[in-house]
N, C-alpha and C positions, 0 to 999 in steps of 0.2 A: 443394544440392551442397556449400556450404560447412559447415554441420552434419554430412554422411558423413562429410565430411574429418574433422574435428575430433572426430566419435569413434572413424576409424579412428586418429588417431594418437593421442587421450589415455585412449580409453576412456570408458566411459558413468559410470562409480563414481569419474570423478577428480571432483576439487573444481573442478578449471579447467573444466571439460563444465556443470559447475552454475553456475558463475556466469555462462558466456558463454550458456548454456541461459537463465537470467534476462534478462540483456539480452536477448536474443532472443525470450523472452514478452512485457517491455514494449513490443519494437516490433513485434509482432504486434497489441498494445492497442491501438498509436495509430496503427498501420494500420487498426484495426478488425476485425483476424479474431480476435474474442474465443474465441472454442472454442478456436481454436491457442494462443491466450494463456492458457485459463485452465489446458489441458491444458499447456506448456510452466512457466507458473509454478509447478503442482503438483510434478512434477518435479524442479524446481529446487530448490525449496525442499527436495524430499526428501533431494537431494542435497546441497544445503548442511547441512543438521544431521546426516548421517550424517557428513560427512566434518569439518567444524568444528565442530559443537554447535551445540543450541538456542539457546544466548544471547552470539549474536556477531549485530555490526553488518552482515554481509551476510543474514544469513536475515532479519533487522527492516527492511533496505532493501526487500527484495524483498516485503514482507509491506505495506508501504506503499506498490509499486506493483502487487499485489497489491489492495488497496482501492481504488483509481483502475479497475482494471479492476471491481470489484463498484460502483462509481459509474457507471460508461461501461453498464453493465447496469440502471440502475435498482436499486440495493441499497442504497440511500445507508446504512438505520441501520447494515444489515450492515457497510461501509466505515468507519462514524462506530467503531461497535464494537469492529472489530482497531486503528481508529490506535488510541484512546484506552484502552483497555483489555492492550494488547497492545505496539504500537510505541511511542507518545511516553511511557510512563512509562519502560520499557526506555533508552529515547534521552535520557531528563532524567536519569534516574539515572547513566548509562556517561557521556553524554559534556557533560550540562549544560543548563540551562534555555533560553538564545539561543545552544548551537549550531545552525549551518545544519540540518541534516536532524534536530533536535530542532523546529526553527521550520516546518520543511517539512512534517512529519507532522501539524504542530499547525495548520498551514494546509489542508492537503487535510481534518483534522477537523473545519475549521472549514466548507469548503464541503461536506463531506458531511451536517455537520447543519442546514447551511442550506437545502442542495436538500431532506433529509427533510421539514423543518419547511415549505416553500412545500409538498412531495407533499399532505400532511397537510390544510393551511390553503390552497389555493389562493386566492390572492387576498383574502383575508379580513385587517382588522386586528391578528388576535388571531394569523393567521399571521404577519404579517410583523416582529412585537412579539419574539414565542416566535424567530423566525427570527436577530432580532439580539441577543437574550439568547442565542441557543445559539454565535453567530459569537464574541460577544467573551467568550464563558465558554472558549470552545476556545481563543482566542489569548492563553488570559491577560490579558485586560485590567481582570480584576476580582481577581486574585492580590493 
């Protein structure tokens, strides 16, 4: 009900409709109805770079909880892929190495190549070795 409201009064093409559209996918995520989350994050994000551009700090937010929801799916490298690939260089370069959601992207990277590397390696030495070279490669501990 609160979503009709909100596009009857801002419209679907406003910016404000995309970003509360966002919030509204990640907490579809961590309710768990990832279909509504991952069709509301699409969405969103479409609307975010129509109306502010591709390289603003809300489309790289939502792209980061965006990968949490490809983690909550079983995707992890797919999640490891856009932080690292996509969000945390975007976020080290804009806004710095130990800003918060520069450190936040670089964390959820860190456990999406963690959970890859155990999918990979279950239970094996050679998993869990690979597992924590990929964790503290992510968090910068080898920078």
């Amino acid at each position: 009900h609160s979503m009709r409201l909100l596009i009857t009064q801002l419209g679907e093409d406003s910016g404000y409709y995309a970003v509360v559209l966002s919030d509204f996918a990640e907490f579809c995520r961590a309710t768990g109805n990832f279909d509504a989350a991952e069709k509301h994050f699409q969405r969103a994000m479409e609307g975010l770079k129509k109306t502010y551009g591709e390289k603003t700090i809300s489309v790289h937010s939502t792209l980061c909880n965006y990968a949490l929801l490809l983690l909550d799916c079983h995707q992890p490298m797919d999640a490891y892929n856009v932080l690292m690939k996509t969000v945390v260089p975007f976020f080290d370069k804009l806004l710095g190495h130990v800003h918060p959601r520069t450190l936040y992207a670089r964390a959820n990277a860190a456990l999406a190549a963690q959970f890859s590397s155990f999918s990979q390696h279950q239970g094996t030495a050679e998993g869990s070795s690979v597992a924590l070279l990929s964790l503290r490669v992510a968090v910068c501990f080898l920078d």
